[in-house]
C-alpha positions in Angstrom: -5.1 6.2 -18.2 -5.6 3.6 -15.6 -4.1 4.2 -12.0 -2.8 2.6 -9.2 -3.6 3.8 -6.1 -0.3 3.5 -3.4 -2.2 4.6 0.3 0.0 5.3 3.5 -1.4 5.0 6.7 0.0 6.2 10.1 3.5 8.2 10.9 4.6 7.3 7.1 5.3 10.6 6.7 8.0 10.6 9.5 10.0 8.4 6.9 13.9 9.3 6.8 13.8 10.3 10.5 12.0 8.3 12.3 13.6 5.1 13.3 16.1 4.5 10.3 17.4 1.4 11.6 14.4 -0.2 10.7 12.3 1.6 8.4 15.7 3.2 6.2 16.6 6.5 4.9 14.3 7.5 2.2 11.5 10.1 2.8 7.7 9.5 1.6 9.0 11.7 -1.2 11.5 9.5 -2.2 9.2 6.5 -1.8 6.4 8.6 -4.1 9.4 9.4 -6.6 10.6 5.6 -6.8 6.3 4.9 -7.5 5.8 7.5 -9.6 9.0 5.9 -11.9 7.6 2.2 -11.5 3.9 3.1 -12.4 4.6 4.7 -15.2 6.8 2.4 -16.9 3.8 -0.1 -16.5 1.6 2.6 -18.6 0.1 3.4 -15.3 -0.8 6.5 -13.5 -0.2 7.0 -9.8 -2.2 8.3 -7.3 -0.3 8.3 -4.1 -1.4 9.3 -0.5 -0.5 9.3 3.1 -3.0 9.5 6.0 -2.1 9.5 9.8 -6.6 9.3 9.7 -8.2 6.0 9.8 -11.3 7.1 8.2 -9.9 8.8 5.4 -8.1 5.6 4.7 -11.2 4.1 4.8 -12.5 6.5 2.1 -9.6 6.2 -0.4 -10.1 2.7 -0.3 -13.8 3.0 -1.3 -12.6 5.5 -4.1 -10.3 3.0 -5.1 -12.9 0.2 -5.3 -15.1 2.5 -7.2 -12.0 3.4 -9.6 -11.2 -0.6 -9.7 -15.5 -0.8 -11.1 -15.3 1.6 -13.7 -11.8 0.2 -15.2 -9.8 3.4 -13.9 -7.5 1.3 -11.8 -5.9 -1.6 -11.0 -6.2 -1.6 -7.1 -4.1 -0.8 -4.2 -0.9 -1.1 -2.6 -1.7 0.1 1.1 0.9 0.5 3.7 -1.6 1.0 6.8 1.6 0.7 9.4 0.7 0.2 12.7 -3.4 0.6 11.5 -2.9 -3.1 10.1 -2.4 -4.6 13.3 -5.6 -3.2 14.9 -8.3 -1.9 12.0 -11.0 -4.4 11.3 -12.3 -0.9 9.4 -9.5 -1.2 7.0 -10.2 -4.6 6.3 -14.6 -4.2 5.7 -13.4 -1.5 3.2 -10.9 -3.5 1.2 -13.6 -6.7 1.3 -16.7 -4.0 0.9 -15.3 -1.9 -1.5 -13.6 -4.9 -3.4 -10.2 -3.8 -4.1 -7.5 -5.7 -5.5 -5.2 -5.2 -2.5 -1.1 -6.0 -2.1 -0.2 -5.1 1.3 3.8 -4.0 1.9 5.6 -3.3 5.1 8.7 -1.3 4.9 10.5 -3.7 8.2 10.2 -7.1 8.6 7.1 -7.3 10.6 7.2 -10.9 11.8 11.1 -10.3 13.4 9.7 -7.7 15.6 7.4 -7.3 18.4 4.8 -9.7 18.8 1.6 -7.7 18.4 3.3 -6.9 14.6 2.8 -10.6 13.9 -0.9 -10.0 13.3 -2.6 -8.4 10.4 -6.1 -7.9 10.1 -5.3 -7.1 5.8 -3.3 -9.9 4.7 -6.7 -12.5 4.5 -8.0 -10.2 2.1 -5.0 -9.2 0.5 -3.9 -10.8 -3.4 -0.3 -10.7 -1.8 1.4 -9.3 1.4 5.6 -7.9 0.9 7.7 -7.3 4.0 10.8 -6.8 5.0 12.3 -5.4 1.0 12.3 -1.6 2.0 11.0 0.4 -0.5 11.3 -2.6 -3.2 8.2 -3.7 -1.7 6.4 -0.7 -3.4 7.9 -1.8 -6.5 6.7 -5.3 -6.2 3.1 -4.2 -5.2 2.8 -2.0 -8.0 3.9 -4.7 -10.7 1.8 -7.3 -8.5 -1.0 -5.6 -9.2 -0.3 -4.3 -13.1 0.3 -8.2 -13.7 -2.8 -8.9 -11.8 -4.8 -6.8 -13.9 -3.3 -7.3 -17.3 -0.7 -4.8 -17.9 2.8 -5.7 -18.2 4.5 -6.8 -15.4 
């Protein structure tokens, strides 16, 4: 069955308790139950991951590319938090690698601080969500089934 690949980056695992004024309530669980439901109703599988490493980021991304090449996925919704501000690494492997790519942000990331208005992934990105909570996962994953085909 074809995949989509949802990658976490940086202190996404502190979801639910760290700051829950801005980033909400739910855990990473929750977010990776909420997927899980989305993907499969699609006729997808998921293959979810968090990372607080920048390099092993960069090497799921160039396992998804691969995946994307041989038809066993449909590309990547990648939270990179605070690593999309400041990884030109992240960006070569989504260009390199060639992966469809929605990029999400749990907060609003252009009504916060200033150096959260920039992100190195959204020129290479098909679409960028922020600012939806966890809908934003939702809307990645159906981006990128509709992008590819399956039913949106």
């Amino acid at each position: 069955m074809t995949a989509v690949h949802v990658i976490n980056g940086p202190n996404l695992n502190l979801l639910g308790r760290r700051e829950p004024a801005v980033y909400g309530h739910e855990t990473l669980a929750d977010l990776e139950a909420r997927s899980r439901e989305v993907a499969a109703g699609l006729g997808l599988d998921l293959d979810f991951r968090q990372s607080n490493h920048e390099g092993e980021l960069v090497d799921w991304l160039q396992e998804c590319g691969a995946d994307v090449a041989a038809g066993r996925s449909v590309g990547a919704v990648l939270n990179a938090g605070a690593l999309t501000h400041t990884s030109v690494a992240l960006r070569d492997a989504v260009v390199g690698a060639e992966v469809p790519l929605v990029e999400v942000h749990l907060s609003n990331v252009h009504a916060r601080e200033p150096f959260r208005h920039h992100s190195y992934l959204s020129p290479v990105a098909r679409g960028v969500v922020v600012g939806l909570g966890p809908l934003g996962y939702e809307l990645g994953i159906r981006a990128l089934a509709g992008a590819t085909g399956g039913a949106a």
